[in-house]
Structure formats: structure tokens, C-alpha cells
C-alpha positions in Angstrom: 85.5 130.4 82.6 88.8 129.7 81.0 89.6 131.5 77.4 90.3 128.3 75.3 90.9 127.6 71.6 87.6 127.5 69.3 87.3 124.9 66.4 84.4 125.8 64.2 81.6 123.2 62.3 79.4 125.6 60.3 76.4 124.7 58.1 75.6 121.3 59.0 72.7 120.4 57.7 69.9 117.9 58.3 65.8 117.1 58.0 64.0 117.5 61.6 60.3 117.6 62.6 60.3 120.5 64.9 58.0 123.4 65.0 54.5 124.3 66.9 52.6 123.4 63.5 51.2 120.1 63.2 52.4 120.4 59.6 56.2 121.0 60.7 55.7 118.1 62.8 54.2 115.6 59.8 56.4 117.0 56.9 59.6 117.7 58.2 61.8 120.2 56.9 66.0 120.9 57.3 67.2 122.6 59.7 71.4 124.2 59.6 73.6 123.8 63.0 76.5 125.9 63.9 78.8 124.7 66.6 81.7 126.2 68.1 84.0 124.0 70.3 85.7 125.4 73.5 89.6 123.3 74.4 92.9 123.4 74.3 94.2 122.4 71.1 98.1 123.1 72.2 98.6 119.0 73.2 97.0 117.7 69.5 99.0 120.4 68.0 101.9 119.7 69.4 102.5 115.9 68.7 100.1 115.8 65.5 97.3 113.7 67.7 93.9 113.6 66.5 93.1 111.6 70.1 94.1 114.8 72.1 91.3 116.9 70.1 87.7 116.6 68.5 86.7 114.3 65.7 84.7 117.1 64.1 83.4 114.1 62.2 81.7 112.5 65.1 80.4 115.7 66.4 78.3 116.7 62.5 77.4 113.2 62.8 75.8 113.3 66.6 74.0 116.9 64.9 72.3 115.1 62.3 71.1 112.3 65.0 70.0 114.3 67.4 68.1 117.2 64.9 66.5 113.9 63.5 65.0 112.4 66.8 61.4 113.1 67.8 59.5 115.8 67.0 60.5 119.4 69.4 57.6 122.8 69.4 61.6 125.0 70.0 64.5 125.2 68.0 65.3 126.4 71.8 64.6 123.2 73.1 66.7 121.5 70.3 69.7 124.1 70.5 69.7 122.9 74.0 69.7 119.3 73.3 72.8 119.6 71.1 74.6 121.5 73.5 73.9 118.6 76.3 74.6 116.3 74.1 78.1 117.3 72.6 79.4 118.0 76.0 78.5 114.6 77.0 80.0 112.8 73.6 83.0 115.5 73.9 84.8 115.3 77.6 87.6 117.7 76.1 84.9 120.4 75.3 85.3 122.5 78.1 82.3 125.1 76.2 80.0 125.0 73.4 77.9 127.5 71.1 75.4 126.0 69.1 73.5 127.8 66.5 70.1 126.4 65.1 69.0 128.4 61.7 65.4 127.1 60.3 65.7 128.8 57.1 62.1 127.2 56.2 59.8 128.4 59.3 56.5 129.3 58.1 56.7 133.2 58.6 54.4 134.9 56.2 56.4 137.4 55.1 59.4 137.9 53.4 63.0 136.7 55.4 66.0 135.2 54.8 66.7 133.4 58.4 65.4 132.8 62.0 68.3 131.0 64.5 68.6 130.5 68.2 72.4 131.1 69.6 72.6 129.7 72.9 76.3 128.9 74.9 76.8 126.4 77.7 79.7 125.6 80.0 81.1 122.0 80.8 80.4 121.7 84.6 84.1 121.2 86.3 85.6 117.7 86.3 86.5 115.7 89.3 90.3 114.9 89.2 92.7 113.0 91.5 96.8 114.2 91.7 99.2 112.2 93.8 102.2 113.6 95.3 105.3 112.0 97.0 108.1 113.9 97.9 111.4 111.8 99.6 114.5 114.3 99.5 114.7 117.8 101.4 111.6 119.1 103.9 109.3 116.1 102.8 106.6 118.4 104.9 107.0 121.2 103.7 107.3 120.3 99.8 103.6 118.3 100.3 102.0 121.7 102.3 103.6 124.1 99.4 102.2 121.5 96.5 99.0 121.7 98.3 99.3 125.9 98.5 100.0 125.7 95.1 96.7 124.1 93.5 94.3 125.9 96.0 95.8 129.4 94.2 95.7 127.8 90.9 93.3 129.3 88.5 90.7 126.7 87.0 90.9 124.2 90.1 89.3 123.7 93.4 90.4 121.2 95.8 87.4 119.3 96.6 88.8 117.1 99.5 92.3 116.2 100.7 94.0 113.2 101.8 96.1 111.7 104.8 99.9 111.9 104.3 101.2 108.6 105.1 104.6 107.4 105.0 105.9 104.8 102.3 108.7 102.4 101.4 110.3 103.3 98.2 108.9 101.4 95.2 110.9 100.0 92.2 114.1 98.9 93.9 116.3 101.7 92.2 119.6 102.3 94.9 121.1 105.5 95.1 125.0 105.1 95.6 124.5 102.0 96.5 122.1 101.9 99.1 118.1 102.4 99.5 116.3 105.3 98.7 114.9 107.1 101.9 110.7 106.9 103.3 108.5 108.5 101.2 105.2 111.0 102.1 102.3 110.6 99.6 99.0 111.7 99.4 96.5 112.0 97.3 94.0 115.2 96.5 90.9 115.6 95.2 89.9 118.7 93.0 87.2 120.4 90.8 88.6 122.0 87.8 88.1 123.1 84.7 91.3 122.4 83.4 91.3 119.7 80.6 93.5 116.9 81.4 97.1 118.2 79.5 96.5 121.5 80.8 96.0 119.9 84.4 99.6 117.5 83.6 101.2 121.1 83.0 100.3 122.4 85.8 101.6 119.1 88.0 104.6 119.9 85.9 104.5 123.4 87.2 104.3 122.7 90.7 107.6 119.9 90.3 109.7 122.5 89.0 108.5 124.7 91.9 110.3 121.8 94.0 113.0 121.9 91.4 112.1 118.2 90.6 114.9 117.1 88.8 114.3 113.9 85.7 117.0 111.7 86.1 116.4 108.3 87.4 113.2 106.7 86.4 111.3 105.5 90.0 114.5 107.5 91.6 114.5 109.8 94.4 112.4 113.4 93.6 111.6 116.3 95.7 108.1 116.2 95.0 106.3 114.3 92.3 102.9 115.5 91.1 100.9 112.5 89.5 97.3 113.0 87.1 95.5 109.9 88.0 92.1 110.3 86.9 90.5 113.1 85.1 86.9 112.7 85.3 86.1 109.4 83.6 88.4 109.7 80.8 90.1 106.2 79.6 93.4 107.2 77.0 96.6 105.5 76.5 98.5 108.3 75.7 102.5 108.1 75.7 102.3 111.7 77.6 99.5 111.0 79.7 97.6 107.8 79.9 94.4 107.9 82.4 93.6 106.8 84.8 97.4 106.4 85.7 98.4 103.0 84.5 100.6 101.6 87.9 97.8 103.4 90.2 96.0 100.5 90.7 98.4 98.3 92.2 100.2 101.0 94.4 98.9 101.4 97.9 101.4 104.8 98.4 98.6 106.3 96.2 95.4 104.1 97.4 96.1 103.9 100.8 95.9 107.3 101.9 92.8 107.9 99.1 90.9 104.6 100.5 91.8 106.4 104.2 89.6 109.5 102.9 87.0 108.5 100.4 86.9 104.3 100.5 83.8 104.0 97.9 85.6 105.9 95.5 86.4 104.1 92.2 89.2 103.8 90.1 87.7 104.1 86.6 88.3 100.3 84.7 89.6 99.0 87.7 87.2 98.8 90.9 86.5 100.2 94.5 89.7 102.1 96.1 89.7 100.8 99.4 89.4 97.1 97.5 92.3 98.0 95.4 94.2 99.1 98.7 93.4 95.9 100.3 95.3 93.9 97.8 98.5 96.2 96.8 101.5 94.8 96.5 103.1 97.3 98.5 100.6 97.5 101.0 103.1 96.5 103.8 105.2 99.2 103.5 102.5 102.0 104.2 102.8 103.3 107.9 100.6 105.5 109.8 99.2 108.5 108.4 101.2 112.2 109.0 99.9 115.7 109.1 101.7 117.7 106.5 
């Protein structure tokens, strides 16, 4: 697992009916959560953006909820249940430790605490990168992209997509005349990368190409797309997912529909649907092998 930033929310503290004693059960008593939250904190940082981080808020509030439901014999049992559930309210939590003090348990002798620390791991998040590439050794700057993310640490590719050849999209001339074919494809992965950290490293493997930024929808060496990241819906200026023009551009749904049809484009439907009814659908040609 990745080393990531840690934020801390200590002492949170609410009433629960937990404990093997029919009296713990009836009565109730309070309970105190620690949890420590596992990300990367450089994108919030950076730009001063509480969307790119945790609303620590919302994760003392989902403590107090869930130590308040039903009535658990284990503070194990109910550590675990805060773990579960503040990876599944919390995408960007890559890990959490959760500590469960019951400063009340009916021990008959003299003590000043009994907790439960437990850690768990966010499973690896299904992610989709496209890449197009229309200057140089199209080939070879789609096989090196591809070398690239099976060596990089934190992902796995999960499945890989036909290379299929494209009409430029966007109508921006160079020197006057049309840009040149396209390749694109599209590639699954596994990763536990959270989404910035995976938009750096598509960055990373651009400059490998020596990408260059000059003409928006202009001609590139390679371009490295995040267009999903799990299930995650954010309008971000940097990154907004899925990938707001992905849904309308058959260079990036034709060659996924060609590999994995049922596949859905999170808020906007079935792949191979979307492909159907591109706008740019006619200017997709047969797939290549990179």
C-alpha cells in the first residue's frame, strides 16, 4: 500500500448500546472514536479546495450514526463497521484506522480505558485512461504509454483496448490544412492511485512523449486522458469525472465498446449505446495492433 497523508479526528464521542450485557444493551453508554484518514492531500492543498479532500464534518457525523444504530456484543464488530462505512462514504480514503475506546465497560476493577485499533485498506479502483497520439511513431508512442502504466507503481491494467484509427476532432488546421489520423485506445486498470495522483501520472507519461500544450484540440504526440475513476462524479476545473466530452466521442467509445460493450459510463449510459450514436462515429476505421 501506498504511504499517503493522514488527517486525524480524535475523541469523537457518542451514546451506543453495545456490549455482551443485557444491561449495556438496555442502558446505553458513550463510546470515543478515533479515526485516521489515508489520501493525498497535495491537490486540496494546492488550490485551497475542500472538494479535493475530506469533510471531516461528515465523517464525525457518519461516527455518531453508525455507534448509535442497533445494539453490537463487539466494539470489534463496531470498529469494523466504521471502517466499512467511511471507506464507502469517503472514495478519496485510500486507508483508514479506527479506534473504538469504551471508557465505561463493566470491568470490576480499577482501569482507565479498553479500545479496539483495527486498519483496513480501500480495495483498488477501476479506472479508464484514453490515449491518442497523431505526430511521430503513432505505434510506438501507444506501446511505450502502455509499458509505462504496467511498470507504474499503484496501478494494474485490468484489460486493454483495440487501437483504432480516427479523424481528427475539433476542426483546429495546422498551417492551414488538416491535422493528420489519429490512434486511440482506451485501457482499463486497478489502482490505488486517487484520481489527481492518477491525472499526474497521465501527465507523466505525456511528457515522456514530450507532449507539448499549445493548441487546444491541436496535434500531440500522445495524450493521456482520466475518464472515469471508480464511480466518482466532480466538476473540477483540473479534473472533472467522468471526462466531460467522453460521452459523445466515439475515438474514446469505440474502441472501449469493441472490448467491454456492457460497460457504463457513470451519469451517462451503456458504452457500446453511447458509441452507437457519437457524433464522430464515421470517422472511426478499423481497429490496429499497436
Amino acid at each position: 500500500m501506498r504511504r499517503h497523508d493522514t488527517i486525524e479526528l480524535t475523541g469523537v464521542r457518542a451514546r451506543g448500546h453495545h456490549g455482551v450485557l443485557a444491561a449495556e444493551k438496555r442502558d446505553g453508554q458513550e463510546f470515543v472514536v478515533d479515526v485516521t484518514l489515508h489520501l493525498d492531500t497535495a491537490p486540496a492543498a494546492r488550490d485551497d479546495a475542500l472538494s479535493r479532500t475530506v469533510d471531516y464534518g461528515a465523517v464525525a457525523g457518519l461516527v455518531v450514526d453508525v455507534v448509535g444504530t442497533g445494539a453490537l456484543d463487539l466494539i470489534e464488530t463496531l470498529a469494523r463497521r466504521l471502517a466499512d462505512a467511511v471507506l464507502a462514504q469517503q472514495p478519496l480514503v485510500r486507508a483508514v484506522e479506527v479506534t473504538v475506546h469504551k471508557p465505561s465497560a463493566p470491568i470490576p476493577h480499577p482501569f482507565a480505558d479498553v479500545a479496539v485499533r483495527i486498519r483496513r485498506d480501500a480495495p483498488p479502483v477501476p479506472a479508464v485512461l484514453a490515449l491518442g497520439t497523431n505526430l511521430g511513431d503513432r505505434e510506438a508512442h501507444v506501446r511505450r504509454a502502455l509499458e509505462l502504466l504496467a511498470g507504474a507503481e499503484g496501478v494494474e491494467i485490468a484489460w486493454t483496448a483495440p487501437v483504432v484509427e480516427t479523424d481528427p476532432v475539433g476542426g483546429v488546421l495546422v498551417d492551414g490544412a488538416e491535422q493528420g489520423p489519429y490512434l486511440n485506445t482506451v485501457v482499463g486498470l486497478r489502482t490505488d492511485l486517487g484520481p489527481w495522483e492518477l491525472l499526474d501520472l497521465a501527465h507523466t507519461i505525456e511528457a515522456d512523449a514530450h507532449r507539448e500544450r499549445t493548441v487546444r484540440w491541436g496535434p500531440r504526440t500522445l495524450d493521456v486522458d482520466v475518464v472515469t475513476w471508480g464511480e466518482l462524479v466532480q466538476d473540477d476545473p483540473d479534473l472533472t469525472l467522468p471526462h466531460p466530452r467522453a460521452h459523445e466521442r466515439a475515438f474514446v467509445l469505440a474502441p472501449w465498446a469493441a472490448a467491454r460493450p456492457d460497460d457504463v459510463l457513470p451519469g451517462r449510459g451503456r458504452v457500446a449505446d453511447l458509441a452507437a450514436h457519437a457524433p464522430d462515429r464515421d470517422g472511426v476505421r478499423s481497429p490496429r495492433t499497436p
